[in-house]
C-alpha positions as CSV (number, residue, x, y, z in Angstrom):
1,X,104.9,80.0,127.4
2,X,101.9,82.0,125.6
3,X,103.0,84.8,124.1
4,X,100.4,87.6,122.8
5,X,100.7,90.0,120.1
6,X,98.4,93.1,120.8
7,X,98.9,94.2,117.2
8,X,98.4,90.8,115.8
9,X,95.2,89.7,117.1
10,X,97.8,86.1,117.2
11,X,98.1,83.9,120.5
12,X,101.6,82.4,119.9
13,X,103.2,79.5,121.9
14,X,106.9,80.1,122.1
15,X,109.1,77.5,120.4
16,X,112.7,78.1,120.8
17,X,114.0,74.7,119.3
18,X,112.1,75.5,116.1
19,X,112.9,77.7,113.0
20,X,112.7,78.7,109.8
21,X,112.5,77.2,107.0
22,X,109.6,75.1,107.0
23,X,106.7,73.7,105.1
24,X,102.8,74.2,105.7
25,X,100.8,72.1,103.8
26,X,97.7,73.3,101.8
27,X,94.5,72.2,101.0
28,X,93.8,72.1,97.1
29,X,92.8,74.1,94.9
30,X,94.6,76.6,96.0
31,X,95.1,79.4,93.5
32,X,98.5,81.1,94.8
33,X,98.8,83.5,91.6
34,X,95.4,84.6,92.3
35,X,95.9,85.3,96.4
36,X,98.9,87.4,95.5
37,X,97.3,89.5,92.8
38,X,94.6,90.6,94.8
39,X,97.4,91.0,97.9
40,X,99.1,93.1,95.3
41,X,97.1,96.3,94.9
42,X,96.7,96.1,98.9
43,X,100.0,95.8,100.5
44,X,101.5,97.5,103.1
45,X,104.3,99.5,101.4
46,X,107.5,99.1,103.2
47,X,106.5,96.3,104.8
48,X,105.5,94.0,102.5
49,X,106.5,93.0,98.7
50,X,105.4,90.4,96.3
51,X,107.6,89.8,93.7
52,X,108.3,87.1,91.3
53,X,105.7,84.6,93.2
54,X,107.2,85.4,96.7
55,X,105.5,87.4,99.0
56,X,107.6,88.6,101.5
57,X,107.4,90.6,105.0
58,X,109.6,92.6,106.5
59,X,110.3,94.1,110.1
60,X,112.5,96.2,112.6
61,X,113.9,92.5,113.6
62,X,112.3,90.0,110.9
63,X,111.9,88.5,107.5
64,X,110.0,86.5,105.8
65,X,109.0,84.4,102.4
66,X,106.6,82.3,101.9
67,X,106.4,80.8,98.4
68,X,104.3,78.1,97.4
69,X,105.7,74.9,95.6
70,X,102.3,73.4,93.6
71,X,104.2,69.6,92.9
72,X,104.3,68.9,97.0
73,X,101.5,71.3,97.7
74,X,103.3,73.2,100.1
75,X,104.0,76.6,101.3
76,X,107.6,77.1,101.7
77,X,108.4,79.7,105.0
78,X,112.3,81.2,104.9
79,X,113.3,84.2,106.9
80,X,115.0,85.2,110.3
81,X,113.6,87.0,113.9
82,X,110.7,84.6,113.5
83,X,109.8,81.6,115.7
84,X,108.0,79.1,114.0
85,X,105.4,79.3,116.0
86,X,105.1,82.6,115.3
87,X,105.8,82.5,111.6
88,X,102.9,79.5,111.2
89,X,100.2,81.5,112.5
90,X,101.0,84.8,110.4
91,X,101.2,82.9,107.3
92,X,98.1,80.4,108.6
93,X,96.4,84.1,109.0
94,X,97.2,85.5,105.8
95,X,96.4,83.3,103.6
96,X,94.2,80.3,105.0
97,X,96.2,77.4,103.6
98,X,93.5,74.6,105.0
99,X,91.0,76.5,103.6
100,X,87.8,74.1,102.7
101,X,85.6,75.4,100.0
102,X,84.0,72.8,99.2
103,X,81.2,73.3,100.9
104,X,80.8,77.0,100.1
105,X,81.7,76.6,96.3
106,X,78.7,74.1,95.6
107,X,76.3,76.7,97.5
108,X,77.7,79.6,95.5
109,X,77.8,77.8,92.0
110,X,74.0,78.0,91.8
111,X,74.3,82.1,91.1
112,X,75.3,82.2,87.3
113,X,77.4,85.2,88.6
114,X,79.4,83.5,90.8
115,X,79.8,79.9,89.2
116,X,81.9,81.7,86.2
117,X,84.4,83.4,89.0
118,X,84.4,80.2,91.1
119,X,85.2,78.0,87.4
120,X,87.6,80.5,86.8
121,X,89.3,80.5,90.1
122,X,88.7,77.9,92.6
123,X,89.5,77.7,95.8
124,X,89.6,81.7,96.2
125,X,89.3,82.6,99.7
126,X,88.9,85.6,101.9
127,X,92.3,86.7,102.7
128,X,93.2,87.7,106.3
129,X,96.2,90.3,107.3
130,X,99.8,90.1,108.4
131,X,98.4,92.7,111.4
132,X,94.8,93.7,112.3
133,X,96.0,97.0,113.5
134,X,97.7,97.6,109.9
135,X,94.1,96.1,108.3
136,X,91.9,98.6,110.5
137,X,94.3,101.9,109.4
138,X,94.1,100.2,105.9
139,X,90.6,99.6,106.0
140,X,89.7,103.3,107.1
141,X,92.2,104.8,105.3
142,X,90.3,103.1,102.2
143,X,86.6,104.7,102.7
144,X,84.9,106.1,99.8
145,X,88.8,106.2,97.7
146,X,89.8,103.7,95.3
147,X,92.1,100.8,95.9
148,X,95.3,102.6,94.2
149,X,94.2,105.8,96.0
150,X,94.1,103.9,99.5
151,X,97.9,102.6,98.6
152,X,98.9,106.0,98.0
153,X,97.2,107.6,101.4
154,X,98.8,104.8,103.2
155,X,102.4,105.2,102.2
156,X,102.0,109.1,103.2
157,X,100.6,108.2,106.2
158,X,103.8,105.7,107.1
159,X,106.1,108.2,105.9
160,X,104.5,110.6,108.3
161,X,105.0,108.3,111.1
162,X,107.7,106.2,110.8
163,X,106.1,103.2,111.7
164,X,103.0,101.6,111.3
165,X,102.3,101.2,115.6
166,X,99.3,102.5,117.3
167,X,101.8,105.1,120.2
168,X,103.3,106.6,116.1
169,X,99.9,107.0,114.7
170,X,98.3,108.2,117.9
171,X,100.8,110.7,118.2
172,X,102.2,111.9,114.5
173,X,100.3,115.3,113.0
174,X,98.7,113.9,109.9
175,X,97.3,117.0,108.5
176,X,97.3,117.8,104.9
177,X,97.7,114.3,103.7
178,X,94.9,114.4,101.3
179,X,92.2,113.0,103.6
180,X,89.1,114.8,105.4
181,X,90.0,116.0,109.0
182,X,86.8,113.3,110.5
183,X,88.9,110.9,108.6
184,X,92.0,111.6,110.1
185,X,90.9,111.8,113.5
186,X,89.0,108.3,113.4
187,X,92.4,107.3,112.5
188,X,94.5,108.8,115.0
189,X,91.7,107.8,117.6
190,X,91.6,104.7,117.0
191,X,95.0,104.2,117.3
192,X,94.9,106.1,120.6
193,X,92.4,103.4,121.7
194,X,94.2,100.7,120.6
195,X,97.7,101.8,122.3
196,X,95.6,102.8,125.5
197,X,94.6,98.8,125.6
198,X,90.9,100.4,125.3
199,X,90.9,98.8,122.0
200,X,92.2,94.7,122.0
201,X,93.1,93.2,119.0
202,X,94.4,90.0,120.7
203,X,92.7,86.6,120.6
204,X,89.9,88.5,121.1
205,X,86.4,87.2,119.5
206,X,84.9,89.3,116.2
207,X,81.6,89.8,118.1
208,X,83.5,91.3,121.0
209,X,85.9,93.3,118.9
210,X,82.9,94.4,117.0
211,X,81.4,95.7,119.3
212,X,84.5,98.6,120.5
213,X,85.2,99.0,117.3
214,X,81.2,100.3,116.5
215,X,81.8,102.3,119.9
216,X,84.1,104.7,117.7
217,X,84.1,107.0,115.2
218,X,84.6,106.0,111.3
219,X,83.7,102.4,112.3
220,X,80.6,102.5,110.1
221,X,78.5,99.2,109.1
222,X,80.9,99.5,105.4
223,X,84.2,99.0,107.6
224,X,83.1,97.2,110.4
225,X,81.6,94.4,107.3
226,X,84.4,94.2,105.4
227,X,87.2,93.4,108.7
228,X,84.4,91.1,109.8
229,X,85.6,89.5,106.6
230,X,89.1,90.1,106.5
231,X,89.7,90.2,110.2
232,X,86.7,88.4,112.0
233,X,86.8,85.8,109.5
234,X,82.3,85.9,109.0
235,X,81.7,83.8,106.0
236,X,78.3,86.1,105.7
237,X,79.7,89.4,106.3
238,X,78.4,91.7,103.3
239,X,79.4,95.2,103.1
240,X,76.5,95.9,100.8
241,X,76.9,100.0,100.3
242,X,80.4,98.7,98.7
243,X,80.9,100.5,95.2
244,X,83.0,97.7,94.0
245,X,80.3,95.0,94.6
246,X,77.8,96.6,93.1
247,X,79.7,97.5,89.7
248,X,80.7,93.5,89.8
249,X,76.9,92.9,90.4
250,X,75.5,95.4,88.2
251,X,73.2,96.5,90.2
252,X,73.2,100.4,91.1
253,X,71.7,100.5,95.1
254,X,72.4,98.7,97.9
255,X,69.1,97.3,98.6
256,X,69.3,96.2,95.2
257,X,72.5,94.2,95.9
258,X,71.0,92.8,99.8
259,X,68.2,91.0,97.8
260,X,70.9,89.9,95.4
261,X,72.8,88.3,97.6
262,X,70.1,86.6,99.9
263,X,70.6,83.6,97.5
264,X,74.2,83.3,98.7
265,X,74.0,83.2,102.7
266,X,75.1,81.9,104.8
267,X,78.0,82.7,102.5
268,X,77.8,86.2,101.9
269,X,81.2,86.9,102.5
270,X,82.8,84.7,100.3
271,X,80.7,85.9,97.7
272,X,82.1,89.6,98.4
273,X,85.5,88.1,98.1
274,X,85.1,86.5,94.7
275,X,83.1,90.0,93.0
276,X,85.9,91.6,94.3
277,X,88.7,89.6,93.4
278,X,87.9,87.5,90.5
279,X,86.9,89.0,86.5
280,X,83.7,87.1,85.5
């Protein structure tokens, strides 16, 4: 039986003979300290934790770890309320594990400014989500605030609602929470969308899903480039009015940065990724 997530963006095949613990194998390099300090600063709170090289979800019926064991190059899955199936294709989602960066790496090396990130760090990849409609609220909650002030907006929001679903967000009075009213009601309309089913974020594809998303308000070419990253897995997505890119650039416009970073397609994205992720 297929089994679809609307919140997930995940097509699952049931498995009920198969369960947790289990193994997924990765592809090296694959720098686990690294994915989970950038993870760190962007968690959803309540939901997810990363302590002591675990990260770790938790749920209304569900847990999980996932911890990475370098010797056998393995990702190690524990937990409960989880098929397998289930439990593969949220971890396979977050964090990429057959990643091959070959390919991108050698392109990307021939930019002084990425070859001392990608030496530092290789086999740094774009991370994905747990839940696109968490990433969205994330990722518009996020606009024009820093990373620590995004964390801080999200937990009020969730404390406001409850829950982190599109019906509690649709429906929960998220006034005086410290962002701008247009803010807030992109927010709550999106979430209106999404639990209306005007808005799918199934297994459908990122040109498609683009495409609502840009029909609504406070889906601007910043957010919809960087879920076309996160979510829509582009590997020359480039949010290029970012202000974090173009301190790690050093460059002070966007058009400055675009003609920076025609050097690195068709691998924009991943070039994003490591400016924002990895010290030079």
């Amino acid at each position: 039986m297929i089994q679809t997530n609307r919140s997930a963006r995940i097509v699952i095949r049931a498995e009920t003979t198969e369960g947790l613990p289990f193994k997924i194998a990765v592809r090296k390099p694959f720098p686990w300290p690294a994915l989970l300090g950038y993870f760190e600063s962007r968690l959803i709170e309540g939901f997810e934790t990363i302590e002591s090289s675990c990260y770790a979800r938790v749920g209304r019926d569900h847990h999980l770890k996932v911890t990475y064991d370098e010797t056998r190059g393995v990702l190690m899955v524990t937990g409960d309320g989880l098929s397998r199936a289930e439990a593969r294709a949220r971890v396979t989602q977050l964090f990429s594990p057959q990643h091959d960066g070959d390919a991108i790496e050698a392109a990307l090396t021939r930019s002084p400014m990425l070859a001392a990130r990608i030496a530092r760090c290789p086999g740094f990849r774009p991370l994905g989500c747990w839940s696109p409609f968490e990433l969205c609220i994330r990722t518009l909650i996020g606009q024009q605030v820093t990373v620590v002030a995004a964390r801080t907006l999200l937990k009020r929001l969730i404390a406001r609602c409850g829950e982190l679903t599109p019906a509690a967000v649709a429906g929960s009075d998220l006034s005086a929470i410290g962002m701008p009213g247009k803010r807030i009601a992109a927010i709550r309309g999106f979430a209106a969308a999404v639990a209306r089913d005007e808005v799918r974020l199934d297994s459908r594809s990122w040109p498609d899903l683009d495409r609502e998303l840009a029909a609504l308000p406070g889906f601007g070419p910043w957010t919809r480039a960087y879920l076309a990253i996160r979510l829509g897995r582009d590997p020359d997505a480039f949010p290029d009015s970012d202000i974090g890119l173009l301190r790690a650039a050093g460059v002070a416009t966007p058009r400055e940065l675009r003609q920076l970073a025609e050097a690195w397609r068709p691998y924009r994205g991943h070039a994003a990724t490591l400016l924002w992720a990895v010290p030079r």
